[in-house]
C-alpha positions as CSV (number, residue, x, y, z in Angstrom):
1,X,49.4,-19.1,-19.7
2,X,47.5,-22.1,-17.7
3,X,44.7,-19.7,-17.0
4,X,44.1,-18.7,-21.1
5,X,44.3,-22.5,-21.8
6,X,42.1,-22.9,-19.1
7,X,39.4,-20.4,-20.4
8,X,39.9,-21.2,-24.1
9,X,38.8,-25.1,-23.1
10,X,35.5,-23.3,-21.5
11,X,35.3,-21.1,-24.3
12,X,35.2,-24.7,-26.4
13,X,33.2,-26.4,-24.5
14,X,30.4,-23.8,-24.5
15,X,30.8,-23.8,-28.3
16,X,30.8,-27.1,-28.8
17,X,27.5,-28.0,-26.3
18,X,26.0,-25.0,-28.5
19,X,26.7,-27.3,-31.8
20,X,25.6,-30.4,-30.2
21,X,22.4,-28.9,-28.8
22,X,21.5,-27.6,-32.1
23,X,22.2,-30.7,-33.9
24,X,20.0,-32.7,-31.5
25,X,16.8,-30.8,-32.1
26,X,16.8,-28.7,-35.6
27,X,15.8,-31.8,-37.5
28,X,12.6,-31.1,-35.1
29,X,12.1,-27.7,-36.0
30,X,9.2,-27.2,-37.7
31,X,9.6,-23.2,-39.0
32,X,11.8,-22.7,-41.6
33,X,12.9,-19.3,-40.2
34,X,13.4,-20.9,-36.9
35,X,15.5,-23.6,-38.4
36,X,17.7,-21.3,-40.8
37,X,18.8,-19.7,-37.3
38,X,19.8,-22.1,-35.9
39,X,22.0,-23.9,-38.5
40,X,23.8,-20.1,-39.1
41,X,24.4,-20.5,-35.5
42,X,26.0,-23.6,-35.6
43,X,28.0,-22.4,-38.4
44,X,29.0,-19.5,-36.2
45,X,30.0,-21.6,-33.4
46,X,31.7,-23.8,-36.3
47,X,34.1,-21.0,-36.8
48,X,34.6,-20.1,-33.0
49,X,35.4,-23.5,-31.8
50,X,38.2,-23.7,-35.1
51,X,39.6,-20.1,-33.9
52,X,39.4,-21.1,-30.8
53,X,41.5,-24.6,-31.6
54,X,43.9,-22.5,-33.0
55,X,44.6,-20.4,-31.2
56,X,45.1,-23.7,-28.2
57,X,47.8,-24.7,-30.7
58,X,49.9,-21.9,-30.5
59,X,49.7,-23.2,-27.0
60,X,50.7,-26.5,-27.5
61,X,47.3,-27.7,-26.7
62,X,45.0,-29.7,-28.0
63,X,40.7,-28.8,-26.7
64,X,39.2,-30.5,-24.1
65,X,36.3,-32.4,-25.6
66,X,32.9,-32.6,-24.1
67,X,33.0,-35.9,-21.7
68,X,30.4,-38.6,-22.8
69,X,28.9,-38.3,-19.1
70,X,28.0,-34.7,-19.4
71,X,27.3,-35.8,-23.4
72,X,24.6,-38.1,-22.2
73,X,23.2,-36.0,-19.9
74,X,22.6,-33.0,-22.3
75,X,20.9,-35.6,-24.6
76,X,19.0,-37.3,-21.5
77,X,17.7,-33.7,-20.8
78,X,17.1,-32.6,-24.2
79,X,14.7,-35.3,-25.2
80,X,13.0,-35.5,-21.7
81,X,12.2,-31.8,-22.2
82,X,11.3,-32.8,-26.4
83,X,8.9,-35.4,-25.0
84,X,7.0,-33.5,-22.9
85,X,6.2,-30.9,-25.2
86,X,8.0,-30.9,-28.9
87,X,7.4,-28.1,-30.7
88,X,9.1,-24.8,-32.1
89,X,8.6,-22.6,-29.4
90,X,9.9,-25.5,-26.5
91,X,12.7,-25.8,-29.0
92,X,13.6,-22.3,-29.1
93,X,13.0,-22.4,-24.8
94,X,15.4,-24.7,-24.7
95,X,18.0,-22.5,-26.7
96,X,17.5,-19.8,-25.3
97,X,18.3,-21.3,-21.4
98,X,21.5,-22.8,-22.8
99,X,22.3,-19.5,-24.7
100,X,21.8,-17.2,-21.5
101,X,23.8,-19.5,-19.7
102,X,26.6,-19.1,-22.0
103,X,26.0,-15.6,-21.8
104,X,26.4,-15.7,-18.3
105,X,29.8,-17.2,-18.4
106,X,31.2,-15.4,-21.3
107,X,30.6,-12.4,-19.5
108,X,31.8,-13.8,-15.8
109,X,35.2,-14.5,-18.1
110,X,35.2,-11.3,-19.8
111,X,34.9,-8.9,-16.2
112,X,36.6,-11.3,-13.9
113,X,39.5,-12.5,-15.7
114,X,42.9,-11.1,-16.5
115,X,43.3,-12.1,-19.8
116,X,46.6,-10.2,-21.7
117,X,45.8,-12.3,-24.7
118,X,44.1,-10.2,-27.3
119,X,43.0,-12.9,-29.2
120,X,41.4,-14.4,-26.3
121,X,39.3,-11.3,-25.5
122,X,38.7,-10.9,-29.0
123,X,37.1,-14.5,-29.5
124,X,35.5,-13.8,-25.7
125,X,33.7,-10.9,-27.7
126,X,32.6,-12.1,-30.6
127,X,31.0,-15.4,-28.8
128,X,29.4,-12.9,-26.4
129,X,28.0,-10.7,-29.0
130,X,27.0,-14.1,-31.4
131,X,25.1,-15.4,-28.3
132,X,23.5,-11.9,-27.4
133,X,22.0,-12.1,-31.0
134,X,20.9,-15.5,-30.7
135,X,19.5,-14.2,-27.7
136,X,17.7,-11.7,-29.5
137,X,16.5,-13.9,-32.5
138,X,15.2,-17.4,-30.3
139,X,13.2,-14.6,-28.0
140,X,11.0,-13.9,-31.3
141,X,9.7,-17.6,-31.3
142,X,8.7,-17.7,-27.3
């Protein structure tokens, strides 16, 4: 039981850094096509991060927010990287590093872990497959 709890608060927090990345540079997007993926990514995460507070509940448990130290150093990086070079495809860089690194995880949890709960490895899935498509679509605009 502490392990699931454990893993559902990474599984929030990788959701959650997703929605705050792309709420830090979509209103800098400058393609439209580019910009309607990213919001129906943050609406995907949207609905992740509420499954996943759900499902914390049944636990008793309430997510583990993002801490304003790791907070400020997302937006430190993000707008170091923005002034350097802000445009789509540095946008969609930036994504994509933050998607294969969720990718990475979701995957470390999804071999390494004994997880019994079927919910768990069901919202493991569909986060993995959401980020493989991202994946996918942010590669386009390289």
């Amino acid at each position: 039981m502490k392990k699931d709890i454990e893993i559902l608060n990474h599984l929030y927090l990788i959701v959650d850094i997703g929605i705050i990345g792309i709420e830090e540079v979509v209103k800098k997007v400058n393609d439209a096509c580019l910009e309607k993926l990213m919001l129906d990514q943050k609406k995907e995460y949207l609905v992740l991060r509420c499954d996943i507070t759900n499902i914390l509940s049944e636990y008793d448990e309430n997510p583990k927010k993002i801490g304003p130290l790791t907070r400020m150093s997302n937006d430190l990086y993000t707008n170091i990287k923005l002034l350097k070079n802000e445009n789509d495809q540095e946008i969609a860089k930036m994504m994509l590093e933050g998607t294969n690194k969720g990718i990475i995880e979701v995957t470390n949890y999804l071999h390494n872990e004994k997880v019994m709960n079927k919910e768990i490895i069901k919202i493991m899935e569909r986060l993995l497959k959401c980020l493989e498509y991202n994946e996918k679509e942010l590669k386009k605009y390289l």
